[in-house]
N, C-alpha and C positions, 0 to 999 in steps of 0.2 A: 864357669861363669854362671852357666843356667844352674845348677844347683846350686851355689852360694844363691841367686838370686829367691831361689824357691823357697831354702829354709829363712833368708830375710822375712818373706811376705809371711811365714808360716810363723815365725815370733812374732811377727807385728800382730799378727790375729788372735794372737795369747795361744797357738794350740798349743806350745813346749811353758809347762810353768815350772815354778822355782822349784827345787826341793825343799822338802820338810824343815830341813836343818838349814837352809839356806847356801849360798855358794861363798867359796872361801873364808869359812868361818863364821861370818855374819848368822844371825839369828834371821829368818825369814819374818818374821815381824819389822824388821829393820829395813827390808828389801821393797817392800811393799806398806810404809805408814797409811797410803791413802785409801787401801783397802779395810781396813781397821778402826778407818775416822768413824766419828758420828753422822749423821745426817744433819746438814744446813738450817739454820734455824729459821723459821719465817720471819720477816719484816716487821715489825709495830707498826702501828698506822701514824705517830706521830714521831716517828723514827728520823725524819727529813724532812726539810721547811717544803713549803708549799711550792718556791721559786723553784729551786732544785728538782723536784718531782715535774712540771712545766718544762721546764729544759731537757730534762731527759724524754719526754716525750716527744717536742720538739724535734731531738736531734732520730727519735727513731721514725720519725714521719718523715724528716728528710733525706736519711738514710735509706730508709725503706721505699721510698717514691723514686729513688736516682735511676736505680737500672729502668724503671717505666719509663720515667720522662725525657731519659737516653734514647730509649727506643723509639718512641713517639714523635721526639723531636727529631731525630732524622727521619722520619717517615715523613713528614711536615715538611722538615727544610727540601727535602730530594723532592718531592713533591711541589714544591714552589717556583723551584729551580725548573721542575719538569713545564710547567705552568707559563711559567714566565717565558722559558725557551720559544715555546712552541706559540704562543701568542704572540711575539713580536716576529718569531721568522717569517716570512713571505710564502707564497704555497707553493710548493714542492721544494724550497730549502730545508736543509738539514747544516742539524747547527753541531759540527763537531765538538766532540768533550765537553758537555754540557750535563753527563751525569760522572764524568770523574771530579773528586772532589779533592783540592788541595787542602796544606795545612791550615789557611784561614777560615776555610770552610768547616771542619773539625771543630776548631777551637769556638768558632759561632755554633756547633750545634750544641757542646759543652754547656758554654754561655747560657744558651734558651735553657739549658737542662738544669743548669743550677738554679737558675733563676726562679725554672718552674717549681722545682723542689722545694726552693727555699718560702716560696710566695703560699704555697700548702702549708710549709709549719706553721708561718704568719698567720696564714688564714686561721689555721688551729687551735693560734693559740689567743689568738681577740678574739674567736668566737666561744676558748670558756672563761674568758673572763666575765664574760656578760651570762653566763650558764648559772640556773638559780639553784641546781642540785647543792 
């Protein structure tokens, strides 16, 4: 098992490559087309409408902002909750499971997180429209 496992990780890394002639007959050019391709052409600048270029930016500010404002916003909500507890309990109460968090609690920090992401591309994208580059 640990050998089959070994020479797995050892092909995935490319150490064992093809032979010259390729393996059952095939031509090694056949084996490998996408070592042979050319290299990806660059873009044109007028390649794609303005709206489309917008969106795609869009979806990578929102993308790109999720795992933060995941993490933020449970620092936030656990923090409010921590807040809220301890300001209403009375002094020397202790307020049992006040930082376990059920599934409503999840799906509200979710909630804040998309929201916030989503309110960053908005922001994003009214503020180039008004951009005089």
């Amino acid at each position: 098992m640990r050998r089959g496992l070994f020479l797995l990780v050892l092909l995935s890394l490319g150490v064992f490559k093809a032979p010259a002639q390729g393996w059952g007959g095939f031509p090694a050019a056949s084996l490998w087309p996408l070592a042979q391709a050319a290299p990806p052409e660059e873009y044109a600048p007028g390649e794609f409408p303005s709206w489309l270029s917008r969106l795609r930016r869009g979806e990578i500010i929102f993308f790109g902002s999720l795992p933060f404002t995941l993490l933020f916003s449970s620092f936030g909500y656990r923090g409010g909750r921590y807040l809220y507890h301890n300001l209403t309990a009375q002094p020397g109460e202790t307020v049992p499971g006040f930082n376990e968090l059920d599934a409503g609690d999840h799906w509200n920090i979710v909630g804040i997180s998309l929201g916030l992401s989503l309110s960053m591309a908005l922001a994003d994208y009214f503020l180039s429209l008004f951009d005089k580059d």
